[in-house]
VOGU-3710 file (C-alpha; in Angstrom, 3 decimals, decimal comma):
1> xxxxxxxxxx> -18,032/-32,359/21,589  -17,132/-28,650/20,409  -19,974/-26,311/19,686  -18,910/-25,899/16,306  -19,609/-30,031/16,348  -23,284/-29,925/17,148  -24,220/-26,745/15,202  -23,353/-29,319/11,974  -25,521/-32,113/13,231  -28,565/-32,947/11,503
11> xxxxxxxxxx> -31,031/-33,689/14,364  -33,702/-35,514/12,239  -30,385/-38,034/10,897  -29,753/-38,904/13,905  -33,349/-39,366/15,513  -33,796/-41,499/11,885  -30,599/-43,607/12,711  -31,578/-44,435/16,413  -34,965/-45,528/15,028  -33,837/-47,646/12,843
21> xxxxxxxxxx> -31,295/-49,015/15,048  -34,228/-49,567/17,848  -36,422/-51,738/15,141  -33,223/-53,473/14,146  -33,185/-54,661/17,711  -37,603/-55,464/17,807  -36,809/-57,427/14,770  -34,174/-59,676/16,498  -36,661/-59,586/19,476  -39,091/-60,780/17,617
31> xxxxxxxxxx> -37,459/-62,946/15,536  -35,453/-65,251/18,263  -39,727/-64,855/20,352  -41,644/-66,703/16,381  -38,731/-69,383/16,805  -39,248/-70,275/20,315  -42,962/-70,572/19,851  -42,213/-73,585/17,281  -40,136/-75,218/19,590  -41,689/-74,961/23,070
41> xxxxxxxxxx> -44,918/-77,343/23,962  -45,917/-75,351/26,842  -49,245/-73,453/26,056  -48,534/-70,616/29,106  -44,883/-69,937/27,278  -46,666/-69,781/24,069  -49,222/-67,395/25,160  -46,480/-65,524/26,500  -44,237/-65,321/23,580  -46,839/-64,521/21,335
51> xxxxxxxxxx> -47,531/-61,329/23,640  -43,992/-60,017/23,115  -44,260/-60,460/19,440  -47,393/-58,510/19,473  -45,565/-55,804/21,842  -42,622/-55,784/19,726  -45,287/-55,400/16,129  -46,810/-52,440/18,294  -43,513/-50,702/18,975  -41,927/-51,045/15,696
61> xxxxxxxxxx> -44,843/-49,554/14,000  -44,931/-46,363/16,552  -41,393/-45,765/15,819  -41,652/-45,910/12,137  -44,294/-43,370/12,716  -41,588/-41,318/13,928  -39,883/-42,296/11,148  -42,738/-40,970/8,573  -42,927/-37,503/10,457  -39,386/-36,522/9,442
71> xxxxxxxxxx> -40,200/-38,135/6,050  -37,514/-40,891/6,178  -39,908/-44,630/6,227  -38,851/-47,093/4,033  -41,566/-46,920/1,560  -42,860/-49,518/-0,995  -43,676/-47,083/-3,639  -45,765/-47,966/-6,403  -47,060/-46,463/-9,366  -51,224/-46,933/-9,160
81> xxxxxxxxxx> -54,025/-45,058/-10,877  -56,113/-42,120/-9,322  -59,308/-45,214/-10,020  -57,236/-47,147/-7,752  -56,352/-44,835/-4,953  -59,811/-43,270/-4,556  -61,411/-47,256/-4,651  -59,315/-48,004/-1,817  -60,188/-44,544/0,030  -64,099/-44,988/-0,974
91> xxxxxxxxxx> -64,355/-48,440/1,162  -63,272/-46,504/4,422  -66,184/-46,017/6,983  -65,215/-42,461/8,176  -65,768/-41,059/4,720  -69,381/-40,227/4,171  -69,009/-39,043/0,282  -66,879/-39,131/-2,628  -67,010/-36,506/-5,332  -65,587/-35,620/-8,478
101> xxxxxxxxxx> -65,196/-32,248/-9,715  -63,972/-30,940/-13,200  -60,729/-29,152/-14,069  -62,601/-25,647/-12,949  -63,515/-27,546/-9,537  -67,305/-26,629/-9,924  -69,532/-29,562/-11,393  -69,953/-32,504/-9,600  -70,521/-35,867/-11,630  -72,120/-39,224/-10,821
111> xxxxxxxxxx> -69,452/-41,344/-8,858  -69,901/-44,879/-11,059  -69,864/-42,716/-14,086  -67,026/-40,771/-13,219  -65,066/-44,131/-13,013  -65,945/-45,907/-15,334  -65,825/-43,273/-18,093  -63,199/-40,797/-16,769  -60,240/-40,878/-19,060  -57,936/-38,908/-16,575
121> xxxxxxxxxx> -59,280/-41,267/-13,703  -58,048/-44,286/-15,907  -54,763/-42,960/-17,026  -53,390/-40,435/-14,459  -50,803/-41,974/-12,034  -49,253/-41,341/-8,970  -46,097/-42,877/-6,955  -46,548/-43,676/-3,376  -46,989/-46,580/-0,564  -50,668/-47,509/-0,967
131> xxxxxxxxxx> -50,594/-48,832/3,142  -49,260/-45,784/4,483  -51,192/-43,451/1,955  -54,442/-45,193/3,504  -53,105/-44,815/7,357  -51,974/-40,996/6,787  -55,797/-40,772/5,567  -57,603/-42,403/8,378  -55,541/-40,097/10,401  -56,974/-37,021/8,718
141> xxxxxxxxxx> -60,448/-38,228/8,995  -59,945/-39,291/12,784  -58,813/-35,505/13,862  -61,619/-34,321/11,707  -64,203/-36,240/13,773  -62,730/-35,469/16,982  -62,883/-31,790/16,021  -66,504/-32,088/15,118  -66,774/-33,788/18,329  -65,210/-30,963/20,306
151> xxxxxxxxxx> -67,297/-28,423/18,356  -70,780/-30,594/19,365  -72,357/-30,918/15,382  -71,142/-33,776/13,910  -71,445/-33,337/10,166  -70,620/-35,394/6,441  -67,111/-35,133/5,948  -66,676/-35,079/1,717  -63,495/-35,925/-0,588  -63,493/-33,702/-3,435
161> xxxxxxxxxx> -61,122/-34,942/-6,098  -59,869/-32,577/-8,797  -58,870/-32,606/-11,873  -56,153/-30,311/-12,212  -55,314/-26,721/-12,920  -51,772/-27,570/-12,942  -51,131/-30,022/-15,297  -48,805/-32,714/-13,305  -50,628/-32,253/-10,070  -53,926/-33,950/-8,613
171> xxxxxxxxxx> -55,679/-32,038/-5,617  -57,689/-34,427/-2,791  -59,924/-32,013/-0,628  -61,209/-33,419/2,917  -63,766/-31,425/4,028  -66,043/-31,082/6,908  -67,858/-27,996/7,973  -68,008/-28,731/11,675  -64,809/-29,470/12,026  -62,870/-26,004/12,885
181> xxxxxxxxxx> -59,640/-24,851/14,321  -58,934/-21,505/16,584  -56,678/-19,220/15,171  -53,613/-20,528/17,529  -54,414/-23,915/16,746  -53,228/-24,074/13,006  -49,666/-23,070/13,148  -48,783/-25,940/15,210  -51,326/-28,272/13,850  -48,124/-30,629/12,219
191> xxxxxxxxxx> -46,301/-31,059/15,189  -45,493/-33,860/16,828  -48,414/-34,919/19,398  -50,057/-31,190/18,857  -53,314/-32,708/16,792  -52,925/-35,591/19,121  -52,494/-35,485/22,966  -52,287/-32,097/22,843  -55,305/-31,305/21,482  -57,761/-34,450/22,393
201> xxxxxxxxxx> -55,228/-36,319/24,716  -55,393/-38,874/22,601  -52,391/-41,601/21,636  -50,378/-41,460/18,526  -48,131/-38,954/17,019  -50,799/-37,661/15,167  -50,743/-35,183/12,116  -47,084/-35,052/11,995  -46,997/-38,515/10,410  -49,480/-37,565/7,534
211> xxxxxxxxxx> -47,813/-34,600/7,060  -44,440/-36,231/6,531  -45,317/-39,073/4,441  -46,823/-36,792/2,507  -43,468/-34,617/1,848  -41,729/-37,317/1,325  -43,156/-38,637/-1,721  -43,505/-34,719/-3,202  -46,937/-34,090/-2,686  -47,943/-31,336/0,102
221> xxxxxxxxxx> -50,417/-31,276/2,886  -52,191/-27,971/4,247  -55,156/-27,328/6,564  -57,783/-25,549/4,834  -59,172/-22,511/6,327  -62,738/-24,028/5,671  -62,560/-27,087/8,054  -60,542/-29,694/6,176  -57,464/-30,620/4,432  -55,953/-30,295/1,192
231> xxxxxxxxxx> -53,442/-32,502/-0,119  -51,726/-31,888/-3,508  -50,422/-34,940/-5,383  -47,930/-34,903/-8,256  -48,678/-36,496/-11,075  -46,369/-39,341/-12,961  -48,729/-39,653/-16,180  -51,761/-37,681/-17,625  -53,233/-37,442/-20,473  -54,348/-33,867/-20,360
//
């Protein structure tokens, strides 16, 4: 292939075509492995089969991992309520507190009373894929604990959620005090396997599939220089 050839490739098309093709193939794996387990009577083959299946789940869901951190998953977007999205966000176990702030992000409110009487909690909307918007989060919180971890003083980690400044745009801060980053460590936080097995030797892809989902359905995700994240969410309806 001539130089001038591979200059014009796009790198991330093609690493999003071979993934694709590769779960094409787990699919048909898995597929021709759920219709052999109705058809064989042997308990050992069953056991068997239902291990590649599980291999095969496993796989496909690393490589659409990939898939997120160059911001090309096949979503199922849906348009849900900020109520909504912070009820399903509440309920996870890593997240000590929920808070509300007002549109000059400095009072904080009671939590039930925030959602039950909140006008822009009831109206304001957002578009994204509630399952992945949950998995990118538990992500976040995961490095955050590790990094607390590392830095030996586990503390609370708190979502803030603000109002906004800017009208069509809702701002989610993660925050935890313990958990802090050397100056080298930030610029490369987003890359793929950095906040992961770089950093903790841990499995996964890590930040780099937060960070892309994220893109990819317009919002924006930044480290904070505070110990946390920020993400910034635009909005599809408000009544502000």
């Amino acid at each position: 292939m001539k130089r001038k050839q591979l200059a014009d490739i796009d790198i991330e098309q093609v690493l999003g075509l071979i993934v694709h093709s590769y779960n094409n193939h787990l699919a048909s794996i898995n597929g021709f492995s759920e219709l052999a387990t109705l058809h064989t009577t042997e308990t050992q083959v069953e056991k068997l089969l239902n291990n590649v299946i599980h291999s095969g789940e496993k796989a496909s869901h690393f490589s659409k991992t990939i898939l997120a951190s160059i911001s090309r998953l096949q979503l199922e977007l849906e348009v849900v309520t900020i109520s909504q999205l912070m009820q399903n966000l509440k309920s996870l176990e890593q997240l000590t507190h929920l808070k509300y702030a007002d549109t000059e992000h400095i009072q904080f409110g009671n939590e039930n009373d925030v959602l039950s009487n909140s006008q822009f909690l009831k109206n304001a909307t957002v578009l994204t894929d509630i399952n992945w918007f949950i998995e990118s989060f538990v992500e976040m919180l995961d490095f955050l604990n590790h990094l607390s971890s590392r830095n030996e003083e586990i503390k609370e980690i708190t979502l803030t959620v603000c109002q906004p400044i800017i009208k069509d745009q809702l701002s989610l801060i993660l925050n935890c005090d313990s958990a802090m980053l050397q100056s080298h460590e930030e610029e490369p936080l987003f890359d793929l396997f950095y906040s992961s097995r770089t950093l903790f030797a841990t499995s996964g892809i890590g930040l780099a599939k937060a960070k892309g989902f994220f893109v990819q359905t317009g919002a924006t995700l930044k480290w904070r220089a505070g110990g946390g994240f920020e993400i910034k969410i635009p909005i599809e309806k408000s009544i502000l």
